[in-house]
C-alpha positions as CSV (number, residue, x, y, z in Angstrom):
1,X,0.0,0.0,0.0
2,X,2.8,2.5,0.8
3,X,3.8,2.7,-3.0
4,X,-0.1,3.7,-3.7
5,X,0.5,6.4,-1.5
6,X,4.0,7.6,-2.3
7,X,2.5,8.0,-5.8
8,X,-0.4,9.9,-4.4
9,X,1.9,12.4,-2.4
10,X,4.1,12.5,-5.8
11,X,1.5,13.6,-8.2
12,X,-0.3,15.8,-5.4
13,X,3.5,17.1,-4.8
14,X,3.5,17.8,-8.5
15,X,0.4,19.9,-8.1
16,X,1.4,21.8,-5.4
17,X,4.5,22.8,-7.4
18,X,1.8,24.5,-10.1
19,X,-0.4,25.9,-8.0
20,X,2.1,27.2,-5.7
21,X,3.8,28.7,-8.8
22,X,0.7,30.1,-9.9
23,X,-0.3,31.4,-6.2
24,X,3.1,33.4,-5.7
25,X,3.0,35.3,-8.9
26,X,1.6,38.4,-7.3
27,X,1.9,38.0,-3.2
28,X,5.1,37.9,-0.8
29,X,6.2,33.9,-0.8
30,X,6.1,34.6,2.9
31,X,2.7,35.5,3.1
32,X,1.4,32.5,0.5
33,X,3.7,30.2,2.4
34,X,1.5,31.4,6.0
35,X,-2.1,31.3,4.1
36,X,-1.0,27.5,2.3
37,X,-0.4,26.3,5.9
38,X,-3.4,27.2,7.2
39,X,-5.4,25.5,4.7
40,X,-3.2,22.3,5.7
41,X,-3.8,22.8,9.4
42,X,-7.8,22.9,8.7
43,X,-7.4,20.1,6.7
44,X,-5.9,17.7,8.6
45,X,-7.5,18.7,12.0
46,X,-10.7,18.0,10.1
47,X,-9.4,14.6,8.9
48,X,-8.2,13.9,12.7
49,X,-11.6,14.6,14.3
50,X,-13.8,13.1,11.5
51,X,-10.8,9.9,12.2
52,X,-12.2,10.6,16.0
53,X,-8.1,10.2,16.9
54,X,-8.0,13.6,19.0
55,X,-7.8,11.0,22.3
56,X,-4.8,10.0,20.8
57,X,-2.6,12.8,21.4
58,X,-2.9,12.1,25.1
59,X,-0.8,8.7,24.3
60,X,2.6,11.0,22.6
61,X,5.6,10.4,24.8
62,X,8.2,12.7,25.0
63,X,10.6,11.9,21.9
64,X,7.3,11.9,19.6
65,X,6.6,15.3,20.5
66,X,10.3,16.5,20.0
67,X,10.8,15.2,16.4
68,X,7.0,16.0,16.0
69,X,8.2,19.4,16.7
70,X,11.7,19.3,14.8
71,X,9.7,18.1,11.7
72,X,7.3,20.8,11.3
73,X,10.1,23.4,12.1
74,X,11.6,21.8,8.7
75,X,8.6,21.8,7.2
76,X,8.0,25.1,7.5
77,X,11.5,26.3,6.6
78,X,11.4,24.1,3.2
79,X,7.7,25.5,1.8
80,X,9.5,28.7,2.6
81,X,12.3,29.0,0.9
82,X,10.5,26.7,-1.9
83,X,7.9,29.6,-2.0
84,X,11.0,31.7,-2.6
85,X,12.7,29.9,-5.1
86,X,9.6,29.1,-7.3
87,X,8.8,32.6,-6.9
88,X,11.4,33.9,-8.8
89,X,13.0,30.3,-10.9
90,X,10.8,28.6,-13.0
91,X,9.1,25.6,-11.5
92,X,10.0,22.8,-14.6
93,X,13.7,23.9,-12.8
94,X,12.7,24.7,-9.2
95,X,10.9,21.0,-8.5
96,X,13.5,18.9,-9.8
97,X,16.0,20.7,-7.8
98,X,13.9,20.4,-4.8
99,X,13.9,17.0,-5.1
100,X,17.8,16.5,-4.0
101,X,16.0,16.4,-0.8
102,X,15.2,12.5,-1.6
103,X,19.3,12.2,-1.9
104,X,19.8,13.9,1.5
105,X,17.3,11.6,2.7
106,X,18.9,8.7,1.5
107,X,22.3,9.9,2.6
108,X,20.7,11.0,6.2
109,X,18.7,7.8,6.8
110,X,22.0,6.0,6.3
111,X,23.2,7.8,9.0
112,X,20.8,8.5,11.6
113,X,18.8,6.1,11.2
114,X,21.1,3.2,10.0
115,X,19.3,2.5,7.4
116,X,20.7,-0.2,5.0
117,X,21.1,1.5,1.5
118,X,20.9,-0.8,-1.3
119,X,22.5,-0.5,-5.2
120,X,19.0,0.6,-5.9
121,X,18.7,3.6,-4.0
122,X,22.0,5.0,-4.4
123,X,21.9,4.5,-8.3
124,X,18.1,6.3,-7.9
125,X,19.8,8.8,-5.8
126,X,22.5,9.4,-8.4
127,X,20.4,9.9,-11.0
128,X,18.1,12.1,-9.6
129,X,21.3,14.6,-8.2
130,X,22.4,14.0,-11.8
131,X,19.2,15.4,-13.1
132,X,19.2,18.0,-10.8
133,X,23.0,19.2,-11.8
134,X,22.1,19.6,-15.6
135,X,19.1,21.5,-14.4
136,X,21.9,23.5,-12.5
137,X,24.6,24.1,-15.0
138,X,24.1,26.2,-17.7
């Protein structure tokens, strides 16, 4: 099921590139980056209390809530300086780029998390930081 939904969050991913592109044309990327969370936050509150999984918050331990935390403060960094970037690059150029974050992922889940990395992911994460350094070079 998880490759259903890793395709999902890719072509909704690619959606958000277009619409975000088209949604910073005229507005500070700071400002579209505030109103875009928002919308997420009503979102998936609404999905958590139609889930009825508001009790389960009472069940986080400490650690959860730390990388809970540490995660959204990356979150929010990356939409805004991805705001930033598409607002002034072109997205067919901004979205591949942004997507070296699956090599630091690799890389990092290797080392934090001691992740074995197999020939398939680093020759997938070769290829995409190739991709992303034609994008680069001009």
């Amino acid at each position: 099921m998880w490759k259903t939904y890793a395709f999902a969050s890719a072509f909704f991913a690619a959606l958000t590139a277009i619409f975000a592109k088209l949604g910073v044309k005229d507005v500070n990327s700071d400002l579209a980056t505030a109103i875009r969370t928002l919308i997420i936050l009503f979102l998936t509150w609404g999905i958590v209390l139609a889930g009825n999984h508001l009790g389960e918050i009472r069940t986080l331990g400490k650690n959860t809530w730390i990388f809970l935390i540490l995660s959204g403060v990356a979150t929010g960094l990356s939409w805004l300086f991805y705001f930033k970037a598409l607002q002034s690059g072109d997205v067919s150029f901004v979205a591949p780029v942004d997507k070296l974050s699956v090599v630091m992922t690799i890389i990092l889940s290797f080392i934090i998390l001691k992740e074995p990395v197999s020939w398939r992911a680093i020759l997938g994460g070769l290829m995409i930081a190739g991709g992303s350094l034609v994008l680069l070079t001009k």
